[in-house]
N, C-alpha and C positions, 0 to 999 in steps of 0.2 A: 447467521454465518459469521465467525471468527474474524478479522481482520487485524493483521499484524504487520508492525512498521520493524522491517530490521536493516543495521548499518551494515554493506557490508566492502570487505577488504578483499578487492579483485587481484588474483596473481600475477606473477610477472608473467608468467607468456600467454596472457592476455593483452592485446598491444595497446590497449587503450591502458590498460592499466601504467605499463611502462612508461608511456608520453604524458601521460594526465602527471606523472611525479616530475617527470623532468620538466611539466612547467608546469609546477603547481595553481598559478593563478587561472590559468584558464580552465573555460569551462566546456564540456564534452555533453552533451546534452542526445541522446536518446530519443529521435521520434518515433523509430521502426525498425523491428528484428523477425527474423525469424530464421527457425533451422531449413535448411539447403540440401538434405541428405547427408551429407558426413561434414559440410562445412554451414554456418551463418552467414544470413546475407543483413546488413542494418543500412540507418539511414542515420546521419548524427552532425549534429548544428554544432561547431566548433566557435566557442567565441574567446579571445582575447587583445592584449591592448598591440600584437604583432603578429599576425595570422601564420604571413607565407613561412616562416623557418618551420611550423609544428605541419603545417600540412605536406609541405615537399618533406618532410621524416616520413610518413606514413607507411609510402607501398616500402621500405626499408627494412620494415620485420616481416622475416620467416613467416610468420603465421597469417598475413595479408595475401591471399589469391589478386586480388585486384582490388583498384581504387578509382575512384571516378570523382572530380570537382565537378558539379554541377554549378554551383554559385562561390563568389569568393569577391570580398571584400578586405580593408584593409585591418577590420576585428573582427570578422565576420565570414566563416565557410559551410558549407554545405556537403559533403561528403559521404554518397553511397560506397560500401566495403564490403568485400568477403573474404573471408577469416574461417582458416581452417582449424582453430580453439575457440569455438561460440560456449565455450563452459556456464555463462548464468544461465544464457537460452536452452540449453542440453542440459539444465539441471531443473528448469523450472518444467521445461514439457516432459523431462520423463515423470516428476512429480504430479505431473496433470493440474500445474497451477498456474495460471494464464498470468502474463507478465502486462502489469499496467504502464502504459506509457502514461507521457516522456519521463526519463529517468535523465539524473544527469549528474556525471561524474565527477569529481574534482579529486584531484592528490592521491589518486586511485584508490577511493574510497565511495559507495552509492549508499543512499538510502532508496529502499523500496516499503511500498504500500501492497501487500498482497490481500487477499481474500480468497480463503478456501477454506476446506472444514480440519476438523485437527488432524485428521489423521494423514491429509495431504499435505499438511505446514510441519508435519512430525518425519513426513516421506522427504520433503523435500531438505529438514535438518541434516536427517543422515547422509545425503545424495552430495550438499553443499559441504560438510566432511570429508564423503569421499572425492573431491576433483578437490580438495585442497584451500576452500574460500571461507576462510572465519570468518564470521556471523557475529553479530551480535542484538539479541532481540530487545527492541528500543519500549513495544508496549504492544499489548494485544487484548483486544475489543472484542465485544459479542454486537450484533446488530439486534432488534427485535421488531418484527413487524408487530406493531400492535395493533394494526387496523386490521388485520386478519386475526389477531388470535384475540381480540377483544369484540364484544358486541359492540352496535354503535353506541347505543346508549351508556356503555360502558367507560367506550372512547371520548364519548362529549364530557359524561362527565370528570375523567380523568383530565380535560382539556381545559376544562372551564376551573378546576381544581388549582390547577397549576398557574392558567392566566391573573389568578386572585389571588394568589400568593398562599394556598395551603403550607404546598411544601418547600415555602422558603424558609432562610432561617437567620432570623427570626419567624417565627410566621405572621404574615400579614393580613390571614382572613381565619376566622376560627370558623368549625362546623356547621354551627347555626349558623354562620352568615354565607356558606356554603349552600348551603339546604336551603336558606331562603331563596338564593340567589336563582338554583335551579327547579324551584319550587316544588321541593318531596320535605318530607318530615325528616326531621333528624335521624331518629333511629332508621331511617330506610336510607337515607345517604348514608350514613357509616357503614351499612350492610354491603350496599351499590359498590364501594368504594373499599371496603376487603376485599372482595369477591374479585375485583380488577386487580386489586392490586398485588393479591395473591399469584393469580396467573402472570404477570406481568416479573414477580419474582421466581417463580417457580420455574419459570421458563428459560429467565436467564441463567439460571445456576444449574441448572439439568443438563448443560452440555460438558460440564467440567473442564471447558478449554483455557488452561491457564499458560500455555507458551510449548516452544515447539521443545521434545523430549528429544 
């Protein structure tokens, strides 16, 4: 499954976006969101070095239904909200791409960590277009279970391959010492070990997921 890390640039009538710039040092941190029916309700650990001016701003924008301090120190707040503009959260659940916490915001800008498949990380490019939030994709990963799509023996010895220094580089163990190691003959470890490592490449590049279209 694909996993992609993108920065992205929240609008202004997203309220957090507008407070996070007008104090750019502090930090807006994300432990819990979710959509409300036509509004967002979140949950977000406000820290910086003078709390009370950025919190008493808060219920101040339009797009804030309500604001609740639960905890509040003098760098340190705690702040349940609902916000009738939840745009990441309405952008990531109509994409059907589940939003990883904590996220946390600074200078109204996020990085996020998603995992979905391409065509949801492709759903969700256009989606974050249309409400207006430039993106930009930082890097994107394929995961590969290979304890399932390898046999064990397969597995050990890609394990024991690796622990020995095959495929480092320089390499640090040659084949024979390979073969010794896991006691099969040469030509049958280098068989053992296409055969792995075949699947292992064929697997990863068969998804063609090189970043969101």
């Amino acid at each position: 499954m694909p996993r992609a890390t993108l920065c992205l640039e929240l609008p202004e009538q997203v309220w957090v976006s507008t407070l996070s710039k007008q104090y750019p040092d502090a930090e807006f941190t994300v432990l819990a969101a979710m959509p409300a029916g036509e509004t967002g309700v979140g949950l977000v650990e406000i820290t910086a070095d003078d709390i009370e001016p950025i919190v008493t701003t808060i219920d101040g924008y339009d797009s804030v239904v309500s604001v609740t301090i639960l905890e509040a120190q003098a760098d340190r707040a705690l702040v349940q909200f609902e916000t009738t503009e939840p745009l990441l959260i309405r952008s990531l659940s109509e994409a059907g791409v589940p939003l990883e916490l904590p996220i946390t915001i600074v200078d109204g800008e996020v990085t996020l960590e998603l995992t979905a498949s391409r065509e949801k990380l492709s759903e969700l490019g256009t989606l974050l277009d249309q409400f207006g939030i430039p993106f930009e994709l930082l890097s994107i990963t394929r995961s590969i279970d290979t304890q399932s799509l390898l046999t064990e023996a397969q597995y050990d010895l890609l394990e024991t391959a690796i622990e020995r220094g095959y495929y480092d580089t320089p390499r640090t163990c040659t084949l024979t010492e390979l073969a010794d190691a896991v006691g099969l003959a040469k030509s049958t470890t280098s068989e053992k070990l296409h055969r792995a490592e075949e699947k292992v490449v064929k697997e990863f590049l068969s998804s063609g997921d090189r970043g969101l279209e």
